[in-house]
N, C-alpha and C positions, 0 to 999 in steps of 0.2 A: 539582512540579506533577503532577496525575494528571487522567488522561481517562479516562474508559471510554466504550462507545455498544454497541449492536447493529445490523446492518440484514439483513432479510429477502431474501432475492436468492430467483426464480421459477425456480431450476435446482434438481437436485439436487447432492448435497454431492462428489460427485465429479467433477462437472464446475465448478462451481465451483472446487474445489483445483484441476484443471488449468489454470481462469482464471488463476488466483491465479499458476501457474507459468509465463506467458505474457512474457517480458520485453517484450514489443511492448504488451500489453493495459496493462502498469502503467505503463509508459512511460507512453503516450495519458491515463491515467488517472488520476497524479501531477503538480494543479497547478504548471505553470509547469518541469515537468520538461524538459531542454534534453539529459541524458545519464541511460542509465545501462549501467553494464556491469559484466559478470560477471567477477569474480577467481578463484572456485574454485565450487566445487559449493555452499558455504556462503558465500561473502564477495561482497562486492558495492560496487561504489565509486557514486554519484549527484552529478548537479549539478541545482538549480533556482534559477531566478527566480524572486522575490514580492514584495509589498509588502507590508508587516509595520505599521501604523500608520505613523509617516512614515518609516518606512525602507524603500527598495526597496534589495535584497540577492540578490546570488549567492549560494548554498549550495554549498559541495560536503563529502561526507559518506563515512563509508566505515559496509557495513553486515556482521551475521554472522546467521545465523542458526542457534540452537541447540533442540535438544531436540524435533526433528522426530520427528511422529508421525501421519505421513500418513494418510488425509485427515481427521484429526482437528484439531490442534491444533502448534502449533511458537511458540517464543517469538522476537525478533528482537529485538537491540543494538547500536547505533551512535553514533555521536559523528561531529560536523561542524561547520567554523569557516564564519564569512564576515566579513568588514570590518567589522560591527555586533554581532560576540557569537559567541559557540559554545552549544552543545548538546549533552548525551548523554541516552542513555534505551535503557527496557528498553520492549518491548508484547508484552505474552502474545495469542496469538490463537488462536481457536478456534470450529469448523466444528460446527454441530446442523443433524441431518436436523428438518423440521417436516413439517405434511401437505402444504402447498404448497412445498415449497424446503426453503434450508435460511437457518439463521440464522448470519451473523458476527457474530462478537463479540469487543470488543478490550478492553484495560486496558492502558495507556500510563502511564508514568511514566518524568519526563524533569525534567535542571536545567539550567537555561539562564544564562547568565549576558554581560557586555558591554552597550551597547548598549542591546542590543532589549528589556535585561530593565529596564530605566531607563521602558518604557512602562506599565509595571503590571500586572499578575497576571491582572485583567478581563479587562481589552482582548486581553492575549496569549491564554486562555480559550477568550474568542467569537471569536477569529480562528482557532486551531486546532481549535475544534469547526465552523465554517464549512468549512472545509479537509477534512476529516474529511467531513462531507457531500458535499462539490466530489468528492471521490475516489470517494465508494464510489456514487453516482449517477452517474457516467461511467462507473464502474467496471462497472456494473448495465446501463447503456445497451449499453456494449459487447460484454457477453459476450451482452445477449440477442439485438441483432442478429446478431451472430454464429448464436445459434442460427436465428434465423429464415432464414440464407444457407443453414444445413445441410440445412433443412425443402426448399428452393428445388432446393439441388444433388442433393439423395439422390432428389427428385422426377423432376427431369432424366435423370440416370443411376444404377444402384443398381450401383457398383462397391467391389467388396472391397478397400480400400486396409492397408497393415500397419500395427497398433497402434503409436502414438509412448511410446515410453518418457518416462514423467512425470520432467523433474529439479526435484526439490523443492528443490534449491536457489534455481530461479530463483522458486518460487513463493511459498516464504518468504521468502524477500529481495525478493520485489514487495509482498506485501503489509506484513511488515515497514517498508519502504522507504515505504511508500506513508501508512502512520499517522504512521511516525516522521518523515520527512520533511514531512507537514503539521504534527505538530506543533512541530517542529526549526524548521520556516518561519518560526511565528508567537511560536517563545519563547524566538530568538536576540535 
């Protein structure tokens, strides 16, 4: 199965990829996401809840992310069982500056099998393109209130705090986590 989408986010491309590297932001912003944690700079283990047409399923998943090439682009692979099916998959992703923001853009391809794949190709589809929306709209939500707290705080006090070293591991592995894990959700 393949998905691709793009969506517009109101930041620039480099604060975006530090979203992207927030385990707390993808947490929040990973329907039904209940874990996730960091194994190494590159790997990453997830669990979520969902309901998948009549299956409601635990997930849990182990993620990698390869071929980092910050704040461009990085691809992410994982594979994850639950009581109703398994899933693997690759999602290429990649960061364009625009005049307003920048755009993401994904391309997923995953094979599901068990279960969940017993509901049909549509339905599993429009649930992972659902899914896929649920994330990168929270996702959007989040990081712009965030900005708007910064606008808030840097008004209050203008103090020089020391630059945080970006680990692109967590930011790959969130956004990774975050496609492949809605569509891992919807096509176990």
């Amino acid at each position: 199965m393949k998905l691709t989408g793009s969506y517009k986010i109101n930041l620039e491309k480099q604060k975006v990829w530090d979203a992207l590297n927030d385990p707390e932001i993808l947490k929040q912003a990973i329907p039904g996401c209940e874990e996730f944690n960091k194994k190494s700079d590159t790997e990453f283990s997830a669990k979520a809840t969902n309901k998948i047409g009549p299956f409601n399923a635990t997930f849990s998943g182990d993620i990698e992310l390869k071929d980092l090439n910050p704040p461009n682009s990085y691809k992410i692979s994982g594979s994850g069982n639950s009581l109703v099916g398994f899933a693997s998959g690759e999602a290429k992703v990649k960061l364009e500056d625009t005049d307003k923001g920048t755009n993401l853009i994904y391309s997923v391809e995953a094979q599901v099998g068990g279960k969940i794949a017993q509901v049909g190709s549509r339905l599993i589809d429009m649930t992972a393109k659902k899914m896929a929306d649920i994330f990168f709209g929270k996702f959007s939500e989040l990081i712009s209130s965030e900005k708007v707290e910064e606008k808030e705080n840097s008004s209050i006090a203008d103090l020089k705090t020391p630059e945080k070293k970006i680990d692109y591991g967590y930011l790959t592995a969130a956004v990774v986590l975050g496609i492949f894990l809605i569509y891992w959700m919807f096509l176990k």
